[in-house]
C-alpha positions as CSV (number, residue, x, y, z in Angstrom):
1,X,-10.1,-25.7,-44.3
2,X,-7.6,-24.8,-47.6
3,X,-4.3,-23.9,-47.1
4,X,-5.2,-20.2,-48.5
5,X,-7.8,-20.1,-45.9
6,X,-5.5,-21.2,-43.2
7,X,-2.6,-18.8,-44.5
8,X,-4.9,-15.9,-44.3
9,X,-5.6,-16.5,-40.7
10,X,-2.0,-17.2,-39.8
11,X,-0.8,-13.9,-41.0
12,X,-3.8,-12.1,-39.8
13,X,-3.2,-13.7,-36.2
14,X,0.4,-12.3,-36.5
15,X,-0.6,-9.1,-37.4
16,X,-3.0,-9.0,-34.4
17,X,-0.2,-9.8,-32.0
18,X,2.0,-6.9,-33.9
19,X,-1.1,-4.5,-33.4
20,X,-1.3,-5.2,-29.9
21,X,2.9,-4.9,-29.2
22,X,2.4,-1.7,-30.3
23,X,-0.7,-0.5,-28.5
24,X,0.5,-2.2,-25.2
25,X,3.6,-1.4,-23.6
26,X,5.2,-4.4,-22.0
27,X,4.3,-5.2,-18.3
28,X,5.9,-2.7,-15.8
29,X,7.3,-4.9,-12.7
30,X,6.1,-1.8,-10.9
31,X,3.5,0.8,-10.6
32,X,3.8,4.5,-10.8
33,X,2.7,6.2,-8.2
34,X,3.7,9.7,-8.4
35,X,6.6,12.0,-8.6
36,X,7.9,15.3,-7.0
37,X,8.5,17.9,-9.9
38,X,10.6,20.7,-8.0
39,X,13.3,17.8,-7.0
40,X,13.1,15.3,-9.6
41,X,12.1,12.3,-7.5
42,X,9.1,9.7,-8.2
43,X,7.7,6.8,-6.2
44,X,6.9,3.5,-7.7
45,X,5.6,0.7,-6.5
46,X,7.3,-2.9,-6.3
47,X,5.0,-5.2,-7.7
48,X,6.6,-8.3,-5.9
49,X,6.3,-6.4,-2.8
50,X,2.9,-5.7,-3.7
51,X,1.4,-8.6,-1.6
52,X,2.9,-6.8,1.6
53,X,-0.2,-4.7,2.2
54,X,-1.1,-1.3,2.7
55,X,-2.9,2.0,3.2
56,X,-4.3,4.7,1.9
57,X,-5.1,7.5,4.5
58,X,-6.7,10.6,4.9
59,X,-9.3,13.0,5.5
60,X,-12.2,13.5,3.2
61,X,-12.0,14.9,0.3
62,X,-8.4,15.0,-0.1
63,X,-7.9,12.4,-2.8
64,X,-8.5,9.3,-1.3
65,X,-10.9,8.0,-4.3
66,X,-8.7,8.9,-6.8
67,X,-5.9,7.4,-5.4
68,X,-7.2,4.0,-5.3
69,X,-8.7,4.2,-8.6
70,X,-4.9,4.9,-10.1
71,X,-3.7,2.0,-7.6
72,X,-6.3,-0.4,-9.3
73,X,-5.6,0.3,-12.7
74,X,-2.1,-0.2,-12.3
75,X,-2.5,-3.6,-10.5
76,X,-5.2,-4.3,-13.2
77,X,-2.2,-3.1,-16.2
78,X,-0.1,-5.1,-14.4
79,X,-2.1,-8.4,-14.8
80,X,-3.2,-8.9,-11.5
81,X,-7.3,-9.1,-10.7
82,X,-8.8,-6.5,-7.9
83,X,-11.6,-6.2,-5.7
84,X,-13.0,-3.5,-4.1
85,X,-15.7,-2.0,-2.4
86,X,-17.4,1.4,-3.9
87,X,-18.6,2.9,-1.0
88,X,-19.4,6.0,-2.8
89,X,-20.6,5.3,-6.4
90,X,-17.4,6.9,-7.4
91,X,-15.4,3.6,-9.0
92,X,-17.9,2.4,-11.5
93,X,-16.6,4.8,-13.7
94,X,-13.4,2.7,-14.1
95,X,-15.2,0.9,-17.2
96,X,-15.6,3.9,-19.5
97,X,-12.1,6.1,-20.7
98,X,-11.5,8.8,-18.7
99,X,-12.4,12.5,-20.2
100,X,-10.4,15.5,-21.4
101,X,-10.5,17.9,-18.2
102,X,-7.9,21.0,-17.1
103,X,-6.7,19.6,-13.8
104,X,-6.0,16.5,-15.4
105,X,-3.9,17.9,-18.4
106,X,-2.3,19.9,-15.8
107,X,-1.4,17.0,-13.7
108,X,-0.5,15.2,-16.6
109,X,1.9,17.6,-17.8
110,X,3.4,18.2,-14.1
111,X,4.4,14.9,-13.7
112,X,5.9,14.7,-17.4
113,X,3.6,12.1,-18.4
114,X,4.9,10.9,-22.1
115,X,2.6,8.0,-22.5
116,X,-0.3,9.1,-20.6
117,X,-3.4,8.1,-22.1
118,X,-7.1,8.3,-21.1
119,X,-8.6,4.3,-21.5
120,X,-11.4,2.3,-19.9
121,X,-10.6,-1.3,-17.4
122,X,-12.3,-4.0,-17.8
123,X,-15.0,-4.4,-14.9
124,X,-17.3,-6.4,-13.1
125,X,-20.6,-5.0,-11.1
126,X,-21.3,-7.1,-8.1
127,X,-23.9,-6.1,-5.2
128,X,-25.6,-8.3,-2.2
129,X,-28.8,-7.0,-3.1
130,X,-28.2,-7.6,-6.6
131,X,-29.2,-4.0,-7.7
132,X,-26.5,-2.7,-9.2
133,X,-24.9,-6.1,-10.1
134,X,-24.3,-9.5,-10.1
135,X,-26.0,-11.1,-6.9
136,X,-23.0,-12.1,-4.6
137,X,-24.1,-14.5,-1.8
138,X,-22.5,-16.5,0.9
139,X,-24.0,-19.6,2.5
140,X,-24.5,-19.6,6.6
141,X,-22.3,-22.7,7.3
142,X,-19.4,-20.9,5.4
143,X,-20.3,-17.7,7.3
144,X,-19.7,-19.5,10.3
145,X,-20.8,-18.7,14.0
146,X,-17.7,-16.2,15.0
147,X,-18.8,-14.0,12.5
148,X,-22.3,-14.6,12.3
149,X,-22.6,-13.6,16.3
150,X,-20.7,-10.5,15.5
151,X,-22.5,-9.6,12.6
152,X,-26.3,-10.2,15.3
153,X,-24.5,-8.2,18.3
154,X,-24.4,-11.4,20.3
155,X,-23.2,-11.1,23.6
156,X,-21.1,-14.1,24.8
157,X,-23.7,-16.3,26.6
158,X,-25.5,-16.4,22.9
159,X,-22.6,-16.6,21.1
160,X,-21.7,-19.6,23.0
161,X,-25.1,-21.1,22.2
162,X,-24.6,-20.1,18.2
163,X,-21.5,-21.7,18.6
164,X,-23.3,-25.2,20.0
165,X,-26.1,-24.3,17.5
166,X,-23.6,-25.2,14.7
167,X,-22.0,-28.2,16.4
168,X,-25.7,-29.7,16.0
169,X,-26.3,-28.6,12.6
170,X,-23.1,-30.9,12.3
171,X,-23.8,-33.7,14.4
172,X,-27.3,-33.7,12.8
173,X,-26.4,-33.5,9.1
174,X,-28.5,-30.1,8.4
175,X,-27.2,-28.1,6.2
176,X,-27.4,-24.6,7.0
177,X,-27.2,-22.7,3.7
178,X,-29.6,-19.7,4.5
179,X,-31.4,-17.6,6.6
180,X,-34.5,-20.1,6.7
181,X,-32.1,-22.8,7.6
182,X,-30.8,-21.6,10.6
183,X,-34.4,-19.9,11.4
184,X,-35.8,-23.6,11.5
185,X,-33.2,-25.0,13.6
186,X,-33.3,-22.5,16.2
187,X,-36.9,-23.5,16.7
188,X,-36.2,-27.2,16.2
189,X,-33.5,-26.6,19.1
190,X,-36.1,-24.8,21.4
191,X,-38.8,-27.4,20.7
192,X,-36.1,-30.2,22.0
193,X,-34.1,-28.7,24.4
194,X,-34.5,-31.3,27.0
195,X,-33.4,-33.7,24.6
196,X,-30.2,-31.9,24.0
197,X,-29.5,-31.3,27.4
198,X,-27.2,-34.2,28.4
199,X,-25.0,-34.0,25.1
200,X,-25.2,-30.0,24.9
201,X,-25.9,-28.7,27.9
202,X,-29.0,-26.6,28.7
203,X,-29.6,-24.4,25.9
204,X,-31.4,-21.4,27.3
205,X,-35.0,-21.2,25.3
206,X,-34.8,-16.9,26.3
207,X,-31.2,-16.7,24.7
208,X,-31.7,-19.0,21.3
209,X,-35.3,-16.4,21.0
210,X,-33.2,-13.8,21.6
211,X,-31.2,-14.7,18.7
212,X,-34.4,-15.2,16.2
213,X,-35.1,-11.9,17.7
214,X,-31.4,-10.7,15.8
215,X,-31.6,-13.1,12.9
216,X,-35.3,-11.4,12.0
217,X,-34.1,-7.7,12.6
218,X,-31.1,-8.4,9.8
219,X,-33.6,-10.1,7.4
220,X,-35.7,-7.0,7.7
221,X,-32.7,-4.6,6.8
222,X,-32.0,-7.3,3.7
223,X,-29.3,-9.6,4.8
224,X,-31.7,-12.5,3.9
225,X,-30.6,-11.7,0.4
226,X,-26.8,-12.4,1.0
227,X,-27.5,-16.0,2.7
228,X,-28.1,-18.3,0.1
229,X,-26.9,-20.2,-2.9
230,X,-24.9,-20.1,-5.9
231,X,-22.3,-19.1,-3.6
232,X,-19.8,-16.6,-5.5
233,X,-16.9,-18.4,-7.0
234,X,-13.3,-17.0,-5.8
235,X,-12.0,-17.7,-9.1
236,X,-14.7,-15.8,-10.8
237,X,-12.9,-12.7,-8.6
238,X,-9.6,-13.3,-10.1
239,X,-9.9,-13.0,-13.9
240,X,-7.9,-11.6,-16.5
241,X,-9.2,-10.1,-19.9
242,X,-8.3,-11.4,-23.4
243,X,-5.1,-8.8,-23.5
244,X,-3.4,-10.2,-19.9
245,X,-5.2,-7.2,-17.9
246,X,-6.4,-7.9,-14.4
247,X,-10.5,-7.6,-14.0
248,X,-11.7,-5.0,-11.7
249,X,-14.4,-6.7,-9.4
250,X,-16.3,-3.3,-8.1
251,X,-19.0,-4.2,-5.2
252,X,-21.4,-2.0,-5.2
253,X,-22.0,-0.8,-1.5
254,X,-23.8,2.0,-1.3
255,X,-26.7,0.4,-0.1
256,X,-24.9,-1.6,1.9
257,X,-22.8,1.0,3.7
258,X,-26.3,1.4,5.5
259,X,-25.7,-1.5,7.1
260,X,-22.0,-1.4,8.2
261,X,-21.5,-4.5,10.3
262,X,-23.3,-6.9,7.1
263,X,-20.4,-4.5,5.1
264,X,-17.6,-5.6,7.7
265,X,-18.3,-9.1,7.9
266,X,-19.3,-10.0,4.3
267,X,-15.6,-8.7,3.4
268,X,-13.8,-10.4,6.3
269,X,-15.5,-13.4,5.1
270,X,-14.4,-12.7,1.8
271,X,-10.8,-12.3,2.6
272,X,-11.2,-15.9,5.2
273,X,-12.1,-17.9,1.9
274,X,-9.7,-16.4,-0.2
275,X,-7.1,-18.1,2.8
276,X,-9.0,-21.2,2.7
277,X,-9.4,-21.9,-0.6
278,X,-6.1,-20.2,-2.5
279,X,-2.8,-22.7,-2.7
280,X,0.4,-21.3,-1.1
281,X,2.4,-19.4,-3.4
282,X,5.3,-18.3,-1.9
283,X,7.5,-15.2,-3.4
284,X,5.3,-14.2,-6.3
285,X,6.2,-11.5,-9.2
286,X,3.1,-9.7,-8.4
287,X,0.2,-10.7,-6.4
288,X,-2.4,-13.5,-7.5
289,X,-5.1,-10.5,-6.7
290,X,-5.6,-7.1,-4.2
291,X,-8.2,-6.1,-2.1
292,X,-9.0,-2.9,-1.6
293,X,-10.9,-2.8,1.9
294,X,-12.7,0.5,2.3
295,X,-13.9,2.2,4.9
296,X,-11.5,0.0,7.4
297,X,-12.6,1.4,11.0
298,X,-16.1,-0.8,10.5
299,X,-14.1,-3.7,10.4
300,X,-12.5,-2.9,13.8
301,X,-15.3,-1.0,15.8
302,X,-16.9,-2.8,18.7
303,X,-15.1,-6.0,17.7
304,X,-14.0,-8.0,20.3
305,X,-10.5,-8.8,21.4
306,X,-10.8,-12.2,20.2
307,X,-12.3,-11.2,16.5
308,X,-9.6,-8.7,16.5
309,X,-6.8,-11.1,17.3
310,X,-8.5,-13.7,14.4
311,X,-8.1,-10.8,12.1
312,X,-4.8,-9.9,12.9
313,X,-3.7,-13.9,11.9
314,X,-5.9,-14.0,8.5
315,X,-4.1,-10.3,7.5
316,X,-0.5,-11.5,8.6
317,X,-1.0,-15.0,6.3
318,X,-2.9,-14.3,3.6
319,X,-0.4,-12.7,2.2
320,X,1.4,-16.4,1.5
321,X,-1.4,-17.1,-0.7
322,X,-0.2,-14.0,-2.8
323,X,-3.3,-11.6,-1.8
324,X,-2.5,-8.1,-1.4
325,X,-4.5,-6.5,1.5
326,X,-4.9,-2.2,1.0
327,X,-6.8,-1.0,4.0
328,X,-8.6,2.7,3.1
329,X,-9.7,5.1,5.7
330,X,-9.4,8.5,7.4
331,X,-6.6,7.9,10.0
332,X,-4.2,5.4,10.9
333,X,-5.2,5.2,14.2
334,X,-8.6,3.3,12.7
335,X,-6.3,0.3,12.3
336,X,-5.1,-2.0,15.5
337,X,-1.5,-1.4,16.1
338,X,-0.4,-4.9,15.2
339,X,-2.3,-4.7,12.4
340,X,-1.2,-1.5,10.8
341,X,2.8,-3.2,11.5
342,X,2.0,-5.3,8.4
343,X,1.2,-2.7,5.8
344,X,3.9,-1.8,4.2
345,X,3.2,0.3,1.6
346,X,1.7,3.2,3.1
347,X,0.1,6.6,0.8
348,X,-1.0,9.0,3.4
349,X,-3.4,12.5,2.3
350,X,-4.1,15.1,4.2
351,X,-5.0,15.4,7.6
352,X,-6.4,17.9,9.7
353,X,-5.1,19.1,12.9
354,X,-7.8,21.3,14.8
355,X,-8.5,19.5,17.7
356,X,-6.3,17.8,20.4
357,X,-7.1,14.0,18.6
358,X,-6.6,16.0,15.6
359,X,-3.2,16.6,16.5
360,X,-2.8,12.8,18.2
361,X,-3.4,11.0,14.6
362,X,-1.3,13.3,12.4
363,X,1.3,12.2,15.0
364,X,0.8,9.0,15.0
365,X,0.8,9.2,10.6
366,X,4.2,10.6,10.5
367,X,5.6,8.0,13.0
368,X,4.6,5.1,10.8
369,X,7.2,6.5,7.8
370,X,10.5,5.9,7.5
371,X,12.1,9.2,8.2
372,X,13.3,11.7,5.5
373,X,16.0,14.3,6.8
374,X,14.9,16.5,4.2
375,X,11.8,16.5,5.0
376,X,9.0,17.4,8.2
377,X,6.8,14.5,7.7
378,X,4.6,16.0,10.7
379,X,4.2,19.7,9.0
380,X,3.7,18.1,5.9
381,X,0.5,16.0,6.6
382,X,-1.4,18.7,7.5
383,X,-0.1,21.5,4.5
384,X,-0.9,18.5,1.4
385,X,-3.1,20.0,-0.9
386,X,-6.1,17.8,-2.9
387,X,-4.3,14.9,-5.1
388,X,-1.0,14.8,-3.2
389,X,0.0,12.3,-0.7
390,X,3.1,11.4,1.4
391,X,4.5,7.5,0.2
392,X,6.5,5.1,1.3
393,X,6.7,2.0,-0.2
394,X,8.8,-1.5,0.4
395,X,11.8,-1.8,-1.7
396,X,12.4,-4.7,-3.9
397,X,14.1,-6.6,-0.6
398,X,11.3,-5.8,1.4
399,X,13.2,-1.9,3.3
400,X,10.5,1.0,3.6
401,X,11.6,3.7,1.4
402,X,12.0,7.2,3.0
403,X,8.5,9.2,3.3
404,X,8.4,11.7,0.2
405,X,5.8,14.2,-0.7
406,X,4.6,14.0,-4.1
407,X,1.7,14.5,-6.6
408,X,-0.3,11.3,-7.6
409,X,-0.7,10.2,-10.7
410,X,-4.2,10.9,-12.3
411,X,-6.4,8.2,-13.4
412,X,-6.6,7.1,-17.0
413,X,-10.2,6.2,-17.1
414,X,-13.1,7.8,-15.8
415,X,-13.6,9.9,-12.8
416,X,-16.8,10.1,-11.5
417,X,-20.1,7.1,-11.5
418,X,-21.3,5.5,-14.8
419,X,-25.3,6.8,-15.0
420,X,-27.8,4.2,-14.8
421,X,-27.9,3.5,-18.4
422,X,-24.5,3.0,-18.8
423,X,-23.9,0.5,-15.8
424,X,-26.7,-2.1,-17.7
425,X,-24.9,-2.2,-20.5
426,X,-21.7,-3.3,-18.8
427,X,-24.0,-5.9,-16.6
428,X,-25.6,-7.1,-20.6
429,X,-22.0,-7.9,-21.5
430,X,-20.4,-9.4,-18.4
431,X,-19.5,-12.8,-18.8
432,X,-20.8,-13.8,-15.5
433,X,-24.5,-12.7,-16.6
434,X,-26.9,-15.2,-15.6
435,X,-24.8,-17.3,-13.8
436,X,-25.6,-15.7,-10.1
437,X,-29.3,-14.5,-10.7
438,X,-31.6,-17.3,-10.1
439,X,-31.6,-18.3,-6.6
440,X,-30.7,-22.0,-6.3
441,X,-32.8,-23.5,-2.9
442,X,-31.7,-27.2,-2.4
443,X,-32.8,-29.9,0.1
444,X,-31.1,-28.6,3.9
445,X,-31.5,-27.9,7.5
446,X,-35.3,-26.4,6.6
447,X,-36.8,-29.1,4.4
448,X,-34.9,-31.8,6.1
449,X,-36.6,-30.4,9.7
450,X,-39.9,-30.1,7.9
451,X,-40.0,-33.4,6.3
452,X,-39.3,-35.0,10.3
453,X,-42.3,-32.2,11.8
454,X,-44.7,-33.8,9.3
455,X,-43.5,-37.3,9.8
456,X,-43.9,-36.7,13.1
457,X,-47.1,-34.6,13.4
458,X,-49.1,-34.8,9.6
459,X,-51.6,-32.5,10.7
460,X,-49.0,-29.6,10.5
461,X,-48.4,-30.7,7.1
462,X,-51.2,-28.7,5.1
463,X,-50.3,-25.6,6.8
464,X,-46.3,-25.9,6.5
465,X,-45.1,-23.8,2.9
466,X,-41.7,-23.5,1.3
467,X,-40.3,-20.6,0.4
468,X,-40.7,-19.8,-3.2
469,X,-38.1,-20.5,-5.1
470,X,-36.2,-22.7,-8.3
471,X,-37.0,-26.3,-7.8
472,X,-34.5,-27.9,-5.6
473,X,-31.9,-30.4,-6.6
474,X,-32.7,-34.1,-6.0
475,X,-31.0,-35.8,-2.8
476,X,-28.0,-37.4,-4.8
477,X,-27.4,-34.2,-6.4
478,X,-27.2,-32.2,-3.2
479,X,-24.6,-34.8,-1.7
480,X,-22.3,-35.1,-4.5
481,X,-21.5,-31.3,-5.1
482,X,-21.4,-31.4,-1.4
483,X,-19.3,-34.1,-0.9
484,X,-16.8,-32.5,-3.7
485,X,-16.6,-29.1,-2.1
486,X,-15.7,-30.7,1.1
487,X,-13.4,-32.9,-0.6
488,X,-11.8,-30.0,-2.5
489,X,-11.1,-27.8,0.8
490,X,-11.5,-29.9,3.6
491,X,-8.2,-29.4,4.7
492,X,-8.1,-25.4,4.2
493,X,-11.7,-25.3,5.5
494,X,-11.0,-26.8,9.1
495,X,-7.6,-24.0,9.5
496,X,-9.5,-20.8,8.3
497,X,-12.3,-22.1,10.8
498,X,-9.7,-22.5,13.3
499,X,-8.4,-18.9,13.2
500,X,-12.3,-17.8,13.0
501,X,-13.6,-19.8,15.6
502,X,-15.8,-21.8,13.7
503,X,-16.8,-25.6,14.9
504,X,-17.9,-26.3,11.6
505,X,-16.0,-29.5,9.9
C-alpha cells in the first residue's frame, strides 16, 4: 500500500468517526422514560440499576406494547443487547424508522422532545418453528427433567420416573439431544425394566407409556421442532452493532403463544442458561443484556410450589450475572409475591376496576409504589388514559423513587408489524443466516440404542430407519465438542441444575 493510499484512508477513517460524533449523541447512563408536562417532572431510568428487574403492567390496550418497545430501544441506545418475546406481531417493526403520525408529533411536542428523531434498531428474527426466523432450538439433556415434566403435565409419580429416566441416560452414556432420543429410551426402559429394577427401582411400564403418551401429544402440536441441535448460542443473543448499539433479539411467538406452557418453559430455560453459562459480574454500568418476559402469568399458572420456589432463586441471582429481568402482564397479582419483591422498577398502565378482583389488583398495584403525598396512586390507576403510566424506578443507590404519573415517551422506530416482504429482507441480511437452518443429527441415545437392538436382534435391522436428516458427525467428533462444552460449563451446569432439579451432570 503507498503512503498516499494509506493517508487517504487515515483521514477518511477520522472523518468517519467525526460523522458519527455528530449523528450519535454520547451514551446516556440513563433512559428516558417519560415526563409530567403540567408539573415539570420526568422519570428516567438508572441504567446501573437497570439489572434490578421490573414490570410493565396493565390492562389491554393501554400502552403496554409501546411501552416496551421505547424501553428496548433505549437499552439497545444504551449499548446493551435485548431479548424479547412478540407475542403479538407488534415488535418486528422495531427494524424499520418509525413514521410521521399526529399522536406522535403531539406526544413529541408534549414532552418537549428536542432531539426526537424517528430511526430503525438493529434486529434479529428468531422462532421455534423457524417461520418467521432463525430456527432456535434447545437440546433435551439441557431441558432437563424439572422442566420437561412440567412442560408434559406430569404428575409426581411420572415425574419421579422422568427424573430416574435421566439418571440412566447418564449412567448409560446416551445422549439425549431430541425428541427421538428420549422417545427410544423410554422404550429401551420399558423393554428392560426388570433389569433396572435392583439399581432403579421398579419403573412402572403404565407410567413411562403414559409419558410417550405426553411426549407424542407435544410432537404433534410441533415441539419436536424445538428439541434438537445447533443449539442457539447465548452469545449470539448478546450482540452489539458496528456503532456500540445493543441488538434486539425479537422471538417470534405468535405461533407459539398457542402453545403456552412450550412458551413458558422454552423462556425459563432460556433465562436458567443465561445463569449457567454467563461469568459473575458484579456492579455493572448497565446490564450485559435484558429480557423482556411477556405474557408473565404462563410462567406461573399451574406450576408447582417447588418450580415456583426454583424460579424465585434463578430471578433473585441472575441478576449477578448482569441480566435484567422485565416481567410484562396485565396485573401484578400474576406475579408470586416474593417474586414481584425483586422488581424494582415498576411502569404500571391502566387498570380497570369493575368487578370486586377488579378492585383487589388495582389495590394491590398501588401498594407496590413508593408513596407520593401529592398524589392518589389508587384513583390514579384506574383514570390513566392510553400511553401514560404510573413509574417508579430505583435510584442510583438502589431507593424506589416516589410513584408519579406521567406520559411515556413514544417510540422512535416503527409502530406496528413489518409485512411479510419486509421481514425476509431483514432474515437475507442477518448475520446469523445459515448458521441455525440445517438441522445437525449426531450419533446419541437413538442410534446408540439402535445400533445394541440390532446387535442384539439383526432381524429388526431391515425394518429399523433413521430419521432423515444431515449426515451425522463421526464418533470422535461427537465426543470432542462434547467433552468441551462440558468442560466449558461443568461447573455452572451442575448449580443451574441444582436450583432446577435436574440430575443431569
Amino acid at each position: 500500500m503507498s503512503n498516499g493510499t494509506f493517508e487517504r484512508l487515515w483521514i477518511y477513517g477520522i472523518f468517519r468517526q467525526i460523522l458519527r460524533i455528530k449523528e450519535e449523541p454520547p451514551v446516556s447512563e440513563t433512559i428516558y422514560l417519560g415526563a409530567n408536562p403540567q408539573i415539570g417532572s420526568s422519570v428516567s431510568l438508572a441504567l446501573p440499576m437497570a439489572n434490578r428487574h421490573g414490570l410493565v403492567a396493565g390492562a389491554t390496550g393501554t400502552g403496554k406494547t409501546v411501552t416496551l418497545q421505547t424501553l428496548a430501544e433505549g437499552f439497545s441506545q444504551a449499548g446493551v443487547p435485548v431479548f424479547l418475546a412478540d407475542v403479538k406481531g407488534d415488535l418486528s417493526g422495531m427494524a424499520l424508522p418509525g413514521q410521521a403520525h399526529a399522536k406522535i408529533s403531539q406526544r413529541v411536542e408534549q414532552l418537549g422532545l428536542k432531539d426526537y428523531r424517528q430511526r430503525p434498531f438493529p434486529v434479529v428474527f428468531w422462532d421455534l418453528f423457524n417461520r418467521q426466523g432463525h430456527p432456535i432450538r434447545a437440546t433435551v439433556s439441557d431441558m432437563g427433567p424439572a422442566l420437561l415434566a412440567n412442560l408434559l403435565q406430569l404428575n409426581d409419580t411420572q415425574s419421579g420416573i422422568l427424573q430416574v429416566i435421566f439418571k440412566i441416560a447418564d449412567d448409560e452414556g446416551l445422549l439425549l439431544l431430541d425428541s427421538k432420543d428420549l422417545r427410544a429410551l423410554l422404550s429401551w426402559v420399558i423393554e428392560n425394566s426388570k433389569e433396572l429394577k435392583s439399581e432403579y427401582g421398579s419403573l412402572s411400564s403404565s407410567s413411562v407409556a403414559a409419558i410417550q403418551r405426553k411426549l407424542l401429544a407435544l410432537e404433534q402440536q410441533g415441539a419436536e421442532q424445538f428439541f434438537g441441535e445447533p443449539q442457539v448460542e447465548l452469545r449470539d443473543l448478546m450482540q452489539t452493532d458496528f456503532s456500540g448499539n445493543g441488538v434486539i433479539s425479537i422471538l417470534d411467538a405468535t405461533d407459539l403463544m398457542q402453545q403456552p406452557k412450550l412458551y413458558a418453559m422454552f423462556l425459563l430455560w432460556l433465562i436458567a442458561e443465561m445463569f449457567e453459562q454467563l461469568p459473575e459480574a458484579g456492579d455493572t454500568d448497565k446490564p450485559k443484556l435484558v429480557f423482556f418476559f411477556d405474557e408473565a402469568h404462563l410462567l406461573f399458572e399451574d406450576a408447582p410450589k417447588e418450580l415456583s420456589d426454583k424460579i424465585e432463586q434463578v430471578v433473585r441471582l441472575i441478576r449477578s450475572k448482569g441480566v435484567g429481568i422485565y416481567f410484562v402482564t396485565q396485573s401484578p397479582l400474576d406475579i408470586p409475591e416474593n417474586i414481584l419483591g425483586q422488581l424494582g422498577n415498576r411502569v404500571q398502565h391502566a387498570l380497570r376496576a369493575f368487578t370486586p378482583k377488579d378492585q383487589k389488583a388495582v389495590r394491590a398495584a398501588a401498594q407496590t409504589f413508593r408513596t407520593n403525598p401529592k398524589l392518589n396512586t389508587e384513583t390514579a390507576i384506574t383514570e390513566l388514559g392510553v400511553g401514560e403510566a404510573l413509574v417508579s424506578v430505583l435510584d442510583p443507590k438502589g431507593t424506589p423513587t416516589p410513584v408519579e404519573r406521567i406520559l411515556i415517551c413514544p417510540p422512535q422506530s416503527q409502530i406496528g408489524p413489518l409485512t411479510a416482504e419486509q421481514r425476509q429482507q431483514q432474515l437475507q441480511k442477518s448475520p446469523f443466516k445459515g448458521r441455525y437452518d440445517a438441522v445437525i443429527d449426531r450419533e446419541s441415545a437413538y442410534e446408540r440404542l439402535k445400533q445394541r437392538a440390532e446387535s442384539t436382534h439383526p432381524e429388526r435391522q431391515a425394518t429399523a430407519t433413521r430419521p432423515r436428516g444431515r449426515p451425522r458427525q463421526s464418533v470422535f467428533e461427537a465426543m470432542a465438542k462434547s467433552a468441551a462444552r462440558a468442560i466449558g460449563s461443568s461447573l455452572g451446569r451442575q448449580l443451574v441444575r441444582g436450583l432446577l432439579g435436574s440430575l443431569l451432570k
